[in-house]
Biopython code that builds the backbone (N, CA, C, O; Angstrom):
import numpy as np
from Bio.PDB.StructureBuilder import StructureBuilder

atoms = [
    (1, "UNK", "N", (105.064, 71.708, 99.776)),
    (1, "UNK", "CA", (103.708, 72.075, 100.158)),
    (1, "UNK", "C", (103.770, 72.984, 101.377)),
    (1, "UNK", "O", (104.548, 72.766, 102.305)),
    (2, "UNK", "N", (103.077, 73.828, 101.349)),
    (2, "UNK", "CA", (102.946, 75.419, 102.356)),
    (2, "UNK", "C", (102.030, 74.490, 103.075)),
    (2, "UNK", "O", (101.544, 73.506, 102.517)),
    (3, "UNK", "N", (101.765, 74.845, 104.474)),
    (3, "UNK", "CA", (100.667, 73.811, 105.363)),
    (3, "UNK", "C", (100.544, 75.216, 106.722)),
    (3, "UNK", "O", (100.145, 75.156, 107.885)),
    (4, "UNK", "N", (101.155, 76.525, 105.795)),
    (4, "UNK", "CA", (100.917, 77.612, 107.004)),
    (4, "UNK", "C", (99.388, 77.814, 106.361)),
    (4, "UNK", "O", (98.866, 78.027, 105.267)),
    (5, "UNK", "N", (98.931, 77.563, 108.064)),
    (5, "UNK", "CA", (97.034, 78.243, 108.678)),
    (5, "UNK", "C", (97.186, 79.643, 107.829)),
    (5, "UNK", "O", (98.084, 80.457, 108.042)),
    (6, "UNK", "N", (96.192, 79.786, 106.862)),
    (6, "UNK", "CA", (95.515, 81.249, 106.568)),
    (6, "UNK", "C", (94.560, 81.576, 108.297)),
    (6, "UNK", "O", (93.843, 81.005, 109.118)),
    (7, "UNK", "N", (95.191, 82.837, 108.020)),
    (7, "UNK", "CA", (94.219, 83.495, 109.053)),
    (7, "UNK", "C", (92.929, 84.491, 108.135)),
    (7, "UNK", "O", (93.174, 85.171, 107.138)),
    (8, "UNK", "N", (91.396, 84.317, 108.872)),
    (8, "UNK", "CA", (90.795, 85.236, 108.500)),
    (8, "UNK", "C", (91.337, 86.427, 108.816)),
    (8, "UNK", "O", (92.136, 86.657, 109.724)),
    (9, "UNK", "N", (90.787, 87.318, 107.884)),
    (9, "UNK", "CA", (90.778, 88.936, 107.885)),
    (9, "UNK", "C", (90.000, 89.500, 108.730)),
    (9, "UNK", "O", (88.834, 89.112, 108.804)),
    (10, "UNK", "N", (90.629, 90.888, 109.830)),
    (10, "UNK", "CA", (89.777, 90.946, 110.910)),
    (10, "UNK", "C", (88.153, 92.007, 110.576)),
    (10, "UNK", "O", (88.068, 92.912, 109.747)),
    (11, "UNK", "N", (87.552, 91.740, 111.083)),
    (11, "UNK", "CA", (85.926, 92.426, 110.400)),
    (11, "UNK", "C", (86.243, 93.671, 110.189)),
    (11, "UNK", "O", (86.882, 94.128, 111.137)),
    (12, "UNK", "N", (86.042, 94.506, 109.234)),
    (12, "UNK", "CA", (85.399, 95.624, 108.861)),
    (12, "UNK", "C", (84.332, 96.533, 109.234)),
    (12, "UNK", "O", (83.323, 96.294, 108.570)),
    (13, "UNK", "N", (84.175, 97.555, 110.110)),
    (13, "UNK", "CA", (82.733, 97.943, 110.259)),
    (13, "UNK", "C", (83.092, 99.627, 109.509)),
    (13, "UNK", "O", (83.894, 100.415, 110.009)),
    (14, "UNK", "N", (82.671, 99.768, 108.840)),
    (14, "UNK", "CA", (82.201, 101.456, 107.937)),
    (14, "UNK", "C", (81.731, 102.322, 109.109)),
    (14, "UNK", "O", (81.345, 101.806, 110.158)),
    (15, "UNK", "N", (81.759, 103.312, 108.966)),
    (15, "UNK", "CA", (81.050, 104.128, 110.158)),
    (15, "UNK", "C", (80.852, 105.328, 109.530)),
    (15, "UNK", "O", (81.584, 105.643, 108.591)),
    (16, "UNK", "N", (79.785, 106.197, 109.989)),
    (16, "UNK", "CA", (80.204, 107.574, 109.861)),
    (16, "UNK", "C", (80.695, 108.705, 110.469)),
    (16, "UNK", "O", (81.112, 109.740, 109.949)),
    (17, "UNK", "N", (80.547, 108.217, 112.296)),
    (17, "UNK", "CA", (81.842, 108.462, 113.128)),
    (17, "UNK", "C", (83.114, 108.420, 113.249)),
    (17, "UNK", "O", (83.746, 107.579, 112.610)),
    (18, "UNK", "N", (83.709, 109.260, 114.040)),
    (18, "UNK", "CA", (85.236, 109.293, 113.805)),
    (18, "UNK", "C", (85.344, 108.866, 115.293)),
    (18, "UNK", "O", (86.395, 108.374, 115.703)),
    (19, "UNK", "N", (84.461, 109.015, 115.966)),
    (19, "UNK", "CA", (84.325, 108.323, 117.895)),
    (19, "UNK", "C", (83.642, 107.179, 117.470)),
    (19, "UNK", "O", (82.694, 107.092, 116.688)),
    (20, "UNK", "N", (84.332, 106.192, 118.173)),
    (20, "UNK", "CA", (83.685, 104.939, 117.624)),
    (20, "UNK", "C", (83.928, 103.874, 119.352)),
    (20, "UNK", "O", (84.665, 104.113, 120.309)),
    (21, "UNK", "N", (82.850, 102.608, 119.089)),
    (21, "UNK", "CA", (82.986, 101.711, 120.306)),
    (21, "UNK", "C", (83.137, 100.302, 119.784)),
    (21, "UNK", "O", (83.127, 99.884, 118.626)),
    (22, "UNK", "N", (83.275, 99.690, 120.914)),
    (22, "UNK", "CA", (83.680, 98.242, 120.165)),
    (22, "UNK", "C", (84.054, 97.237, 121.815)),
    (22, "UNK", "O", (85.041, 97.079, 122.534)),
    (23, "UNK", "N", (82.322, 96.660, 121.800)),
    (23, "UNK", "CA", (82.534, 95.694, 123.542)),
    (23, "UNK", "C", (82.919, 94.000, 122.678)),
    (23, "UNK", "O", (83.039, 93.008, 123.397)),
    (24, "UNK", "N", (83.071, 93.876, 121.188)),
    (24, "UNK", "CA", (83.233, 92.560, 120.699)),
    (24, "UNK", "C", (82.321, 91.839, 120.789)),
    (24, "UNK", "O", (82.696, 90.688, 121.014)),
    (25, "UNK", "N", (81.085, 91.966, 120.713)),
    (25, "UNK", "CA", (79.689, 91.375, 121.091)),
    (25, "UNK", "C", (78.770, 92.086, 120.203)),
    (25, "UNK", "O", (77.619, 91.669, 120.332)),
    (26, "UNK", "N", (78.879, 92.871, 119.485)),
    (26, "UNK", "CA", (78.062, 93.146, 118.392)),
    (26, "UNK", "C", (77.167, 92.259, 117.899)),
    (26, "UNK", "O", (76.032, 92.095, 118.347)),
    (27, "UNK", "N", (77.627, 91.711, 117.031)),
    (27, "UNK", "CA", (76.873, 90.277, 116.556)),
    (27, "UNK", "C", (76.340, 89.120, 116.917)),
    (27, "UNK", "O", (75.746, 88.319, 116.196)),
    (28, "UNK", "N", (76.685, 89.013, 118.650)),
    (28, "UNK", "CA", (76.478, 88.107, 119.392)),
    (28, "UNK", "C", (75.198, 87.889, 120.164)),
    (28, "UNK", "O", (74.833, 88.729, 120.987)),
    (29, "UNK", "N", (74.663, 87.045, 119.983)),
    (29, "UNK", "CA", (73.367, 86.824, 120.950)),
    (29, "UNK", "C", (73.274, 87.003, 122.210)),
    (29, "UNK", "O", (73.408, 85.924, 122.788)),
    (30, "UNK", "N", (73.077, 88.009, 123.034)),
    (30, "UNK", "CA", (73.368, 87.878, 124.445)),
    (30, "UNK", "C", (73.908, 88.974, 124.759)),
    (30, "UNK", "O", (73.854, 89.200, 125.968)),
    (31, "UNK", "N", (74.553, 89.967, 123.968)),
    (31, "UNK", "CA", (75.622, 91.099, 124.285)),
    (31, "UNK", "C", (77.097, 91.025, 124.666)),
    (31, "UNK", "O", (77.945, 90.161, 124.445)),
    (32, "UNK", "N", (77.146, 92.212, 125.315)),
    (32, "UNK", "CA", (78.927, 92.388, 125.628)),
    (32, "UNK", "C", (79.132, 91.268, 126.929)),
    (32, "UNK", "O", (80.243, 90.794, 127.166)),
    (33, "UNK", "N", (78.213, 90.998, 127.537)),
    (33, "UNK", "CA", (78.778, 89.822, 128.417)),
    (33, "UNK", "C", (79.662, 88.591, 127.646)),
    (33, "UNK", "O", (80.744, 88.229, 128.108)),
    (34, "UNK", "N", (79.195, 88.109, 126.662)),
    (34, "UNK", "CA", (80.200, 87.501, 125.567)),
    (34, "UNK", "C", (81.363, 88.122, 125.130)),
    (34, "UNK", "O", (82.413, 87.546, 124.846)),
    (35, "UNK", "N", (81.083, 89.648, 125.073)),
    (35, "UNK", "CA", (82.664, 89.812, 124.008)),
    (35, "UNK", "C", (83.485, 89.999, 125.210)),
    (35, "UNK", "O", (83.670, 89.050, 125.971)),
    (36, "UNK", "N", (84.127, 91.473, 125.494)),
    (36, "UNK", "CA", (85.124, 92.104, 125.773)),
    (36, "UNK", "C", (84.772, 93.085, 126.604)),
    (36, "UNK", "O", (83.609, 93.285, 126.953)),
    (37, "UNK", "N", (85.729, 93.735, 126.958)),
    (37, "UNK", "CA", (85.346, 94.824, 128.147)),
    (37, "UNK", "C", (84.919, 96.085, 126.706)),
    (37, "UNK", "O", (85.535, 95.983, 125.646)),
    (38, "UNK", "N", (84.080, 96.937, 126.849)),
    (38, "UNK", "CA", (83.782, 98.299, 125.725)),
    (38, "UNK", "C", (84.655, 99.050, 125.635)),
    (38, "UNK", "O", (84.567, 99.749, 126.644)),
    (39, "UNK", "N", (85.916, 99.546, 124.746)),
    (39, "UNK", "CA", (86.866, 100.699, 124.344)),
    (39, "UNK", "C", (85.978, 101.458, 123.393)),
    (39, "UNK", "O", (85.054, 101.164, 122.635)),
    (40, "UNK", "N", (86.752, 102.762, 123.803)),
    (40, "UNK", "CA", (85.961, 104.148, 122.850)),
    (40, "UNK", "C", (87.283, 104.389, 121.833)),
    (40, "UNK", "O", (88.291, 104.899, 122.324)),
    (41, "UNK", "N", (87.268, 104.072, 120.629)),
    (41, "UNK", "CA", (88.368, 104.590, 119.739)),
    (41, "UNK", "C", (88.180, 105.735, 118.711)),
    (41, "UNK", "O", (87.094, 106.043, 118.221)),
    (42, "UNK", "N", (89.294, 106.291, 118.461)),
    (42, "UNK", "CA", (89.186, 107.805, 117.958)),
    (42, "UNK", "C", (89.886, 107.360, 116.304)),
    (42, "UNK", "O", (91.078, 107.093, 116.152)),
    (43, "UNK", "N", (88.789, 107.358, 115.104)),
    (43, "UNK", "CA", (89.282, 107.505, 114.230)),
    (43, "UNK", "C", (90.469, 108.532, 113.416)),
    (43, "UNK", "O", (89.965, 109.582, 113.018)),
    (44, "UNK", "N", (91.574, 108.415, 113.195)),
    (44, "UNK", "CA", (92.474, 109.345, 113.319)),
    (44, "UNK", "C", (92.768, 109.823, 111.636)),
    (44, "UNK", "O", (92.154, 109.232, 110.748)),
    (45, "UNK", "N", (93.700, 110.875, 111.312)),
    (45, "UNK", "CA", (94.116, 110.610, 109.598)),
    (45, "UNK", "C", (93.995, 109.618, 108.616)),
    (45, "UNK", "O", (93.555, 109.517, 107.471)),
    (46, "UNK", "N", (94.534, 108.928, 109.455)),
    (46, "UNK", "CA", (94.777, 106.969, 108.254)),
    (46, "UNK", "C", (93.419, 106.952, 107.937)),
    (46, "UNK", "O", (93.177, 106.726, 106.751)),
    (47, "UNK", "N", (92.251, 107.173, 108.849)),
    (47, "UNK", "CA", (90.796, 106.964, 108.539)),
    (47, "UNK", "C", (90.454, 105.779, 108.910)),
    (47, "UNK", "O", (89.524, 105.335, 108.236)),
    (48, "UNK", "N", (90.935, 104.913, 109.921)),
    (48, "UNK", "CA", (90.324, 103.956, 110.146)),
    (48, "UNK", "C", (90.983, 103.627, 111.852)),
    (48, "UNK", "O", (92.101, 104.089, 112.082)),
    (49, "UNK", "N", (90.434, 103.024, 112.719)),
    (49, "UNK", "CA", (91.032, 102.481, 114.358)),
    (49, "UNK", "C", (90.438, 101.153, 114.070)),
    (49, "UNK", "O", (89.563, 100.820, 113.272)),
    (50, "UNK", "N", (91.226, 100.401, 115.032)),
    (50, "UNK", "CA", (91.755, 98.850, 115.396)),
    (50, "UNK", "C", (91.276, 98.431, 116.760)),
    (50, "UNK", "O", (92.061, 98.995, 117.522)),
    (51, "UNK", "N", (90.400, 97.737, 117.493)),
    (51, "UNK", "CA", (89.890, 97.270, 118.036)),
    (51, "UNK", "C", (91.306, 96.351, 118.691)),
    (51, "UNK", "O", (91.938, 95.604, 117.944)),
    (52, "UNK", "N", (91.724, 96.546, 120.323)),
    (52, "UNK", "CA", (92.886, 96.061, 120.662)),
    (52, "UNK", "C", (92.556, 94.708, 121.178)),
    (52, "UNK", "O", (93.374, 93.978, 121.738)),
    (53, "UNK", "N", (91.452, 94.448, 120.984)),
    (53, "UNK", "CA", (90.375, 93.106, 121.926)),
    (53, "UNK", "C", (90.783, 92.066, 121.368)),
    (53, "UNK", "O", (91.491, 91.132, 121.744)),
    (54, "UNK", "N", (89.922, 92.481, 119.801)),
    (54, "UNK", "CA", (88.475, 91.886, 119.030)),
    (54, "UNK", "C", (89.578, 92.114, 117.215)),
    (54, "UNK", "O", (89.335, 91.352, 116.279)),
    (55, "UNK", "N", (90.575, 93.131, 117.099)),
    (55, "UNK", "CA", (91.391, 93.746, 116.107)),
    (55, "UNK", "C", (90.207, 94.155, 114.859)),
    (55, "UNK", "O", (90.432, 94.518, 113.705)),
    (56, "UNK", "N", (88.742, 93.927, 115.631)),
    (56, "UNK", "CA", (87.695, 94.544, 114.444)),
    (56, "UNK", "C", (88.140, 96.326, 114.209)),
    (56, "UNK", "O", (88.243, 97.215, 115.054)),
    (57, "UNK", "N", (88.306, 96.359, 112.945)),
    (57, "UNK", "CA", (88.658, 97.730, 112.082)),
    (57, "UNK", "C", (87.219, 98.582, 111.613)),
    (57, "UNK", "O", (86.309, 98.306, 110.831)),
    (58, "UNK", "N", (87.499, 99.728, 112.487)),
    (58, "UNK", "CA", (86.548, 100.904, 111.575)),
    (58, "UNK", "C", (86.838, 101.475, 111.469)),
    (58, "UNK", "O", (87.548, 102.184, 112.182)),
    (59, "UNK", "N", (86.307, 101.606, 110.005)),
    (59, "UNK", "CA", (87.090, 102.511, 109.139)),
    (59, "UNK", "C", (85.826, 103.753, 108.378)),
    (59, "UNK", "O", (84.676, 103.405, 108.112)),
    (60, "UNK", "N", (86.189, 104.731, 108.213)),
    (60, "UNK", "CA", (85.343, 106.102, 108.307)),
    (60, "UNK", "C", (84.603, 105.814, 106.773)),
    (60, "UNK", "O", (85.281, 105.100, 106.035)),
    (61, "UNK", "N", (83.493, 106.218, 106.303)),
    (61, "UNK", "CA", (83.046, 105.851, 105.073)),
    (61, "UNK", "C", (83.962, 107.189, 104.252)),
    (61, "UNK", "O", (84.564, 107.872, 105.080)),
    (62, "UNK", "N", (84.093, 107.506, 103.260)),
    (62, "UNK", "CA", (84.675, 108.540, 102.431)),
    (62, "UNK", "C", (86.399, 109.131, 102.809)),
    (62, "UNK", "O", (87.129, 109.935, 102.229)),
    (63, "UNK", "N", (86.596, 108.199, 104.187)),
    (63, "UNK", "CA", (87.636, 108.941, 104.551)),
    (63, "UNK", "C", (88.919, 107.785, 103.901)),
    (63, "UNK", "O", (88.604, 106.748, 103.318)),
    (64, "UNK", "N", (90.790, 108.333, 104.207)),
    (64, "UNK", "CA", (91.524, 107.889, 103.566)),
    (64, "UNK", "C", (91.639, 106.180, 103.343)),
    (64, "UNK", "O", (92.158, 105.752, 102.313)),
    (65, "UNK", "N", (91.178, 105.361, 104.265)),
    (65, "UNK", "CA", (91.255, 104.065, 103.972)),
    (65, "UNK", "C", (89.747, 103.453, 103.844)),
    (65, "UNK", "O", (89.568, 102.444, 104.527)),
    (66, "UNK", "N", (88.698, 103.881, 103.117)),
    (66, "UNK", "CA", (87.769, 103.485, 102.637)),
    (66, "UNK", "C", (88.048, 103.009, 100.793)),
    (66, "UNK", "O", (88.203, 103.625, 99.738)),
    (67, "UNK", "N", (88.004, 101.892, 101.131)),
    (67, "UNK", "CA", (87.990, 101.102, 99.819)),
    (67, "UNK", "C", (86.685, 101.368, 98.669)),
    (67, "UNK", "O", (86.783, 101.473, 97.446)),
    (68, "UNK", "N", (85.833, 101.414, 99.263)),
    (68, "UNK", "CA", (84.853, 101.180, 98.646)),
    (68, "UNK", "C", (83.981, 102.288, 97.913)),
    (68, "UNK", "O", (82.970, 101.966, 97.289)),
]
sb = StructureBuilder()
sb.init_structure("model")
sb.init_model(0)
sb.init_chain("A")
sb.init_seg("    ")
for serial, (resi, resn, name, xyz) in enumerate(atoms, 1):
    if name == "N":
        sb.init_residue(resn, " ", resi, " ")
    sb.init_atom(name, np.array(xyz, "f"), 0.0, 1.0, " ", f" {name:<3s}", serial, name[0])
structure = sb.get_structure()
């Protein structure tokens, strides 16, 4: 029997920016005083940046790592 923790998958946000922000408090009641300090990330080729906080991923709509 395997008894290794699944980890969730880190959030997804689509964008249609390639300059993107991320204080980890998005969703949170109250604001960025809850999350994280605010980074400005630069969507690059791959088509998607990584949140170094929070590891929330945005990823460009139409661009190379859009699934959908």
């Amino acid at each position: 029997m395997n008894s290794t923790p699944k980890i969730a998958a880190p959030e997804t946000v689509l964008t249609t920016s390639t300059r993107v922000r991320c204080d980890g408090a998005a969703d949170i009641r109250g604001g960025a005083a809850l999350g994280h300090p605010r980074v400005w990330m630069e969507i690059d080729e791959r088509g998607w940046a990584e949140c170094g906080y929070c590891d929330r991923r945005f990823v460009l709509k139409g661009g190379p790592a859009d699934q959908g």
